[in-house]
VOBA-1610 file (N, C-alpha, C; in pm, whole numbers, padded with zeros to 5 digits, always signed):
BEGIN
Unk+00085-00116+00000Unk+00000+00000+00000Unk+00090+00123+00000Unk+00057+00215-00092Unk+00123+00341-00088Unk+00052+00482-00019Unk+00129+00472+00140Unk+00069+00575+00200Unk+00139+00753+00230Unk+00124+00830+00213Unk+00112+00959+00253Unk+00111+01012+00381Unk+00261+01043+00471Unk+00244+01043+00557Unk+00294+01178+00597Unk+00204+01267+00670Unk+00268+01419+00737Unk+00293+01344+00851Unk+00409+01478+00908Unk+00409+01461+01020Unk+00517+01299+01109Unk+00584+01312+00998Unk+00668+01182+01016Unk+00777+01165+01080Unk+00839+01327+01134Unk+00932+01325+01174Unk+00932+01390+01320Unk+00834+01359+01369Unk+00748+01363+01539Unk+00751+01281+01576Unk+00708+01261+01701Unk+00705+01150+01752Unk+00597+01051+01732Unk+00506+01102+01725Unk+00333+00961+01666Unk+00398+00963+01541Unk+00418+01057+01464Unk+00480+00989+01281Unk+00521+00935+01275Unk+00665+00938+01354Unk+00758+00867+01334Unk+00739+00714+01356Unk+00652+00720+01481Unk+00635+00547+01533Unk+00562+00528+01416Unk+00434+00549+01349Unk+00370+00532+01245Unk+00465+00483+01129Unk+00540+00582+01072Unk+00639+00495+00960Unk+00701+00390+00980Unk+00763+00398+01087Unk+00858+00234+01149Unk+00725+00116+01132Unk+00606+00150+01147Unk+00531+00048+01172Unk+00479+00050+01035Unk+00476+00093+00934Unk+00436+00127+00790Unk+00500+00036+00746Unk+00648+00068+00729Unk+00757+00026+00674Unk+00819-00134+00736Unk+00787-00149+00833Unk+00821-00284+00884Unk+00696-00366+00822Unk+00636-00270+00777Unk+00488-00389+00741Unk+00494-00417+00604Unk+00587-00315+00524Unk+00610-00378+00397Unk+00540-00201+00319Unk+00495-00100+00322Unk+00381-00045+00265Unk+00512+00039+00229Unk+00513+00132+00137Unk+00572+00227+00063Unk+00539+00335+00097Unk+00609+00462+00189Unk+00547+00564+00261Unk+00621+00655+00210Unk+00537+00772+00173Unk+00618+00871+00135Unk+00578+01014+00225Unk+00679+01069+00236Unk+00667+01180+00380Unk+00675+01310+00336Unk+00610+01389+00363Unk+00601+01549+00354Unk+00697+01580+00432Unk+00781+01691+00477Unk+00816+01772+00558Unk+00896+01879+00542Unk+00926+01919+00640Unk+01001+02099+00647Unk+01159+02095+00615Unk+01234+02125+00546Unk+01388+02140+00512Unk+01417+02121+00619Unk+01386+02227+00747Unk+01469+02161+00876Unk+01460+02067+00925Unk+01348+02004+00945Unk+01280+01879+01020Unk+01408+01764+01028Unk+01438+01754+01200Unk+01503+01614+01151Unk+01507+01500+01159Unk+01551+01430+01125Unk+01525+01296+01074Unk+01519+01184+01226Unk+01614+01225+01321Unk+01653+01147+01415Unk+01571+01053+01518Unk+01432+01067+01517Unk+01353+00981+01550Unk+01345+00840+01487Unk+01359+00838+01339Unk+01316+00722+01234Unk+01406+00619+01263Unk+01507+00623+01340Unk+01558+00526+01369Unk+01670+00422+01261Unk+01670+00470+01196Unk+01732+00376+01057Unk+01652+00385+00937Unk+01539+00374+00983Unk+01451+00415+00792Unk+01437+00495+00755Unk+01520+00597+00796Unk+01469+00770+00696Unk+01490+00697+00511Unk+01603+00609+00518Unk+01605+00610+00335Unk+01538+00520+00327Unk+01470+00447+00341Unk+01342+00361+00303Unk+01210+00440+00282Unk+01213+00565+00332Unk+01095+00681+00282Unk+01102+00760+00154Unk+01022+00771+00113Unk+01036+00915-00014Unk+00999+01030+00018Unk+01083+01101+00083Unk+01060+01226+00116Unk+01028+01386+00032Unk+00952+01430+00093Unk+00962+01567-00019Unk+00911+01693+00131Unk+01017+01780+00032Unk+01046+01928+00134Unk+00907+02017+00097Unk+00908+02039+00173Unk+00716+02115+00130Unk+00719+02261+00088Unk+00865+02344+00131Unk+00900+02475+00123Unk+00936+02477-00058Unk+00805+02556-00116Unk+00790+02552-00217Unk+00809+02435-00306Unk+00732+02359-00262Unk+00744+02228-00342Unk+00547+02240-00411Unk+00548+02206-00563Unk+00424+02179-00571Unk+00364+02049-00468Unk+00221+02079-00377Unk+00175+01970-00359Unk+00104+01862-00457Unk+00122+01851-00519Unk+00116+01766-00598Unk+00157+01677-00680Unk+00331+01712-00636Unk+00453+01603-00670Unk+00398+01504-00655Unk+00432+01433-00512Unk+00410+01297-00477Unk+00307+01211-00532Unk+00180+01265-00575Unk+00066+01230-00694Unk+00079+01219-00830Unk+00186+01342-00873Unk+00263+01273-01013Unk+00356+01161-01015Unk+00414+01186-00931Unk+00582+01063-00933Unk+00508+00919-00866Unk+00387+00939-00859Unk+00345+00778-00748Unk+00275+00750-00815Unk+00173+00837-00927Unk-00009+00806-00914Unk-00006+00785-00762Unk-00197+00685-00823Unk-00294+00719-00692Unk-00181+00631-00591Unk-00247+00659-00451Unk-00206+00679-00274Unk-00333+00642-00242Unk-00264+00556-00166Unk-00374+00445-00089Unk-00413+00522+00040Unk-00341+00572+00087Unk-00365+00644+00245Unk-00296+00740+00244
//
């Protein structure tokens, strides 16, 4: 499943992706240039990340198609 995840680099996100990604699902993460990574534990590169500071929202919908969640 290909899910869409804000907020990934907090603490509920973060547990959320580890549990995404250990489950097999393809998660791709919004966030802020500064935001950092250090919660994820080892899977920040198992995510597809995109910087939101002037980024069209609507990347991750071109480069994926449809998003399951």
């Amino acid at each position: 499943m290909k899910i869409l995840l804000t907020g990934a680099t907090g603490y509920l996100g973060s547990h959320l992706a580890k549990a995404f990604v250990a489950d097999g699902h393809q998660v791709l993460a919004l966030k802020r240039q500064t935001s950092s990574l250090h919660r994820l534990g080892g899977i920040e590169n198992q995510i597809c990340w995109y910087d939101v500071k002037g980024m069209n929202l609507e990347k991750p919908f071109q480069e994926h198609g449809p998003i399951d969640l």
